[in-house]
N, C-alpha and C positions, 0 to 999 in steps of 0.2 A: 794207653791211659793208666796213670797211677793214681788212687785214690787213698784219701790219709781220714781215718776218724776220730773228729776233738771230741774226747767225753771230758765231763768233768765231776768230778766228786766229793761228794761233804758228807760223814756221817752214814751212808748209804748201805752196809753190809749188810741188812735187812736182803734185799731187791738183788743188789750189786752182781751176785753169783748167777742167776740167769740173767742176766741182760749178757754177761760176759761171755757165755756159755752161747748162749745167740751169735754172736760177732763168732766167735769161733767156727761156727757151725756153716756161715755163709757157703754158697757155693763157689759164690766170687769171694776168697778173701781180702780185707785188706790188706794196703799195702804198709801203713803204718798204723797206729794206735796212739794216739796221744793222749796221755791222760790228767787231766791238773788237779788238783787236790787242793781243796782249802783250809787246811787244817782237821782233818779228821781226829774224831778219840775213839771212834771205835774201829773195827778191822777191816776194814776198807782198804789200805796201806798194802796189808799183809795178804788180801785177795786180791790185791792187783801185782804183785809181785810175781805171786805164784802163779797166776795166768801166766804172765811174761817170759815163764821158764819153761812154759809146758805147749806153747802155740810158735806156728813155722811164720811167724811175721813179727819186727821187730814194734817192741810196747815203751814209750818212755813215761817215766813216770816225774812229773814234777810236781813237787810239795813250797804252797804257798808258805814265804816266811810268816805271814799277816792274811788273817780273813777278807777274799777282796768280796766278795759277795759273787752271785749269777753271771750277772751281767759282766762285769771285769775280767771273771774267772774263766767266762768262754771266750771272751775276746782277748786272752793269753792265751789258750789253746787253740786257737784257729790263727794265730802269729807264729806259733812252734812246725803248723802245717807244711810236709813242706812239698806235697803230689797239684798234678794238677786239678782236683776235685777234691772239694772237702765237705764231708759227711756230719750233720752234727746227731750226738749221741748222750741219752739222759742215762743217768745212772740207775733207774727202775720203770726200763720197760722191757720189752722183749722182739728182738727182730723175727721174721720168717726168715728162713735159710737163700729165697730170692730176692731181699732189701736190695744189696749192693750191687747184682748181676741186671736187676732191673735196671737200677739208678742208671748203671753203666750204661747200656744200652741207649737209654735215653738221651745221653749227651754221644756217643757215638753216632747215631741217628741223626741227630739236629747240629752242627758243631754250631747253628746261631745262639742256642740255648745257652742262658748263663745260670740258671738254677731249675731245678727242681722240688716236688712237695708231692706230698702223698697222701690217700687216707687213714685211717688207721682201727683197728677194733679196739675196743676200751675192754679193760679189764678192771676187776677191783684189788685189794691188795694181799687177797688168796689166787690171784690169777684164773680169777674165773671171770668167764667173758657176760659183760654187761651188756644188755639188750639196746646197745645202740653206737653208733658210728662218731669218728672224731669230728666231721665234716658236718653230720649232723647237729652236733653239739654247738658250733658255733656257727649253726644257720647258712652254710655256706652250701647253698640249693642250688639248682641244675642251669639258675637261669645267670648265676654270678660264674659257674662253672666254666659255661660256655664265652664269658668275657674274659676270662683267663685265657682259655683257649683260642680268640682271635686278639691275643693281646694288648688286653686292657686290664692287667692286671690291679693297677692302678687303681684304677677305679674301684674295683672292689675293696683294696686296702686303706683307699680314702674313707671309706666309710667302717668298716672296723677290720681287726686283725684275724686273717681264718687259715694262717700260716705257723705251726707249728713247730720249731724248731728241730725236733727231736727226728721229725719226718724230713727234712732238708738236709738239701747237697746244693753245691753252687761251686762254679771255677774259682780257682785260686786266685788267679789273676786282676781277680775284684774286689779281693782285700784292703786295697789302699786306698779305696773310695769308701767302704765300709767301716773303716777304725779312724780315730778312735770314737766308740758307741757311749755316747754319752751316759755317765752312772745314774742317772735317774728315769733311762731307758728303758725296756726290756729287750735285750739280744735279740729276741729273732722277729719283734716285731718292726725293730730299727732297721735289721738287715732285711730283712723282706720288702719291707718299703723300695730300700736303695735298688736293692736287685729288679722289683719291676720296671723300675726307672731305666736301668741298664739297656735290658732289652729280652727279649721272649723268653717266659717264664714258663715250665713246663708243670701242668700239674698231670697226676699219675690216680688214674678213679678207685684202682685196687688195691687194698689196704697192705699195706708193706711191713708192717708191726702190731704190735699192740701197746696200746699206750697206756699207764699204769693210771689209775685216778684212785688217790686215798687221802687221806686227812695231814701228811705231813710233805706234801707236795708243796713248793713255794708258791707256783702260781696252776692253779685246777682249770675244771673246763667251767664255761660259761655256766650260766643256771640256764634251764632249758625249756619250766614251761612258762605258761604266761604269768599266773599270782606272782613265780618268782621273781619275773624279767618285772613285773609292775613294781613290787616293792623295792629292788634296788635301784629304779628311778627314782621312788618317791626320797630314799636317803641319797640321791646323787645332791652335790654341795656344788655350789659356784666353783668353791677350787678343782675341782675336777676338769670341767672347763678352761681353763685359769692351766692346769698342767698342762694340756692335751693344746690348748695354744701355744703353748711353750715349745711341746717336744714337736711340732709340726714349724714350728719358725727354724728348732734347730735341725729339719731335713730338709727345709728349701734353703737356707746359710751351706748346705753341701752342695747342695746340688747345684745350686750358684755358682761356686769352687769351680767345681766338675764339668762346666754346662758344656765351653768346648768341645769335649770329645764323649758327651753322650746325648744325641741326638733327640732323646727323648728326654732332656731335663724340661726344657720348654712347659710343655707340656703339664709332665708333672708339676712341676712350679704355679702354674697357672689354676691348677684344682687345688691344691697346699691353700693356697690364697683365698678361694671360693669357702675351703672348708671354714679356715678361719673365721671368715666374713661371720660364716652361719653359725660359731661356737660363741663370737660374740653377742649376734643376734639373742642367741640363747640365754646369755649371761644375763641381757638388758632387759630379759622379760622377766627374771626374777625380782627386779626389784619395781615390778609395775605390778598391777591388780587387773582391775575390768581393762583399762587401755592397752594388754597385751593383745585382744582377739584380734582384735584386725591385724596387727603386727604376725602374728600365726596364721591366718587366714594368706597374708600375703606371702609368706614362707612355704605354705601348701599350694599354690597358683604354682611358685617359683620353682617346687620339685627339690626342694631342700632337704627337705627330711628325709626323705626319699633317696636322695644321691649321699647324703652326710652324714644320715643318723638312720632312725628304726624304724620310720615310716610310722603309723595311724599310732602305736606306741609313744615315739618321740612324740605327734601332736597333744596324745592324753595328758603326756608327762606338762609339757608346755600349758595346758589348759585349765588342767585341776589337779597336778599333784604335787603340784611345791608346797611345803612345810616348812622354807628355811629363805 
């Protein structure tokens, strides 16, 4: 098994020098290093070069001509892949020396397995470890774990994303079902989707990095208590809604594509559908007053909220906390 790591980079020489120092350090190395660049002004360029000269595995470096952003930028570097397992890699965080020996393992293990994920320690942006888990951060608790674990990943990504990219590996070979990832996506919550769909998704409970969370991150971790999760319902907007019905029509139009030869589009497709249903639901209550409760009333009987959205949360939000 060969495996290739897409990083990508913007601006990053801050972080950049441990995270690279990390990959170096692997017990399993990789086998390749792919790194994209989106126009960097600061030395980012000049610390990936000189990694390249000084480590026993080949590094290429390409430099975007045009800013593509995140999303585009990793879905150029996981096209350049070219092993059969491809690792995705943030530009400031930090591996453990056992990331890629794990990873490996786990797809030598299982050959049904088409991706993996992992947990991760959180650090802040002195590298010092924050009193809590990536997995926790995004609520992704023992009872969603274990639906992972007898394959039903699905499910759980039907209701929100607890797949972080930084922590994923996944076969090569499912690239051509995964691109191209639509630009109003996020990478890995578009690929994550697809890959549970695939077929057995492997999560890994022992944190295999540390994931960096600071203030010039693109996309951070969730808010994590309650005051905070209440107030950014109370500013959640129809369009939100209105997106998230979008980018869930553009993963069942793939999976449609694809249905043929993956046995679980079915499936998939058919929760794609249900979630819809209930994102509508939601929309139609915004613009009603008193005659929504029964309409929630009848969304809670149905296990909507529950399967789709935040459960007793999504009710409050639906209840009494629209402003807009």
């Amino acid at each position: 098994m060969r495996i290739s790591v897409a990083m990508c980079t913007f601006n990053g020489d801050r972080f950049l020098p441990e995270q690279l120092t990390s990959i170096a350090a692997q017990k399993r190395l990789p086998d390749e290093l792919i790194v994209c660049d989106d126009g960097s002004s600061d030395h980012s360029l000049q610390l990936v070069e000189e990694f390249a000269r000084r480590v026993p595995f080949p590094v290429h470096l390409t430099v975007n001509e045009c800013t593509l952003g995140s999303t585009r930028n990793f879905q150029k570097a996981i096209s350049l892949c070219a092993c059969d397992v491809v690792a995705l890699a943030d530009q400031d965080d930090v591996w453990y020396p056992h990331k890629l020996a794990h990873l490996e393992q786990v797809f030598l293990t299982s050959p049904a397995v088409v991706a993996a994920f992992s947990d991760a320690d959180v650090i802040d942006c002195d590298s010092q470890r924050i009193k809590l888990r990536l997995w926790q951060a995004f609520a992704f608790g023992s009872r969603e774990q274990r639906r992972f674990a007898a394959g039903q990943g699905v499910r759980v990504l039907i209701k929100h994303p607890v797949v972080t990219g930084a922590t994923l590996a996944f076969r090569r070979p499912w690239i051509d079902i995964l691109m191209p990832i639509p630009e109003s996506d996020v990478h890995d919550r578009w690929i994550s989707f697809l890959l549970a769909a695939c077929g057995p998704f492997a999560r890994v409970k022992e944190p295999l990095m540390q994931y960096r969370r600071h203030t010039n991150q693109q996309i951070g971790l969730s808010t994590t208590t309650l005051p905070e999760r209440l107030a950014r319902a109370y500013y959640t907007k129809r369009s939100l809604y209105q997106d998230e019905i979008e980018r869930f029509r553009q993963l069942h139009a793939r999976l449609a594509h694809y249905q043929q030869c993956l046995p679980n589009a079915g499936g998939a497709m058919a929760e794609i559908e249900r979630k819809i249903s209930h994102l509508e639901h939601r929309i139609q209550l915004q613009q009603q007053t008193f005659s929504r409760v029964p309409k929630v009333i009848r969304e809670i009987f149905n296990h909507g909220y529950w399967r789709y959205a935040a459960g007793w949360e999504s009710v409050a939000k639906d209840l009494f906390l629209y402003n807009r």
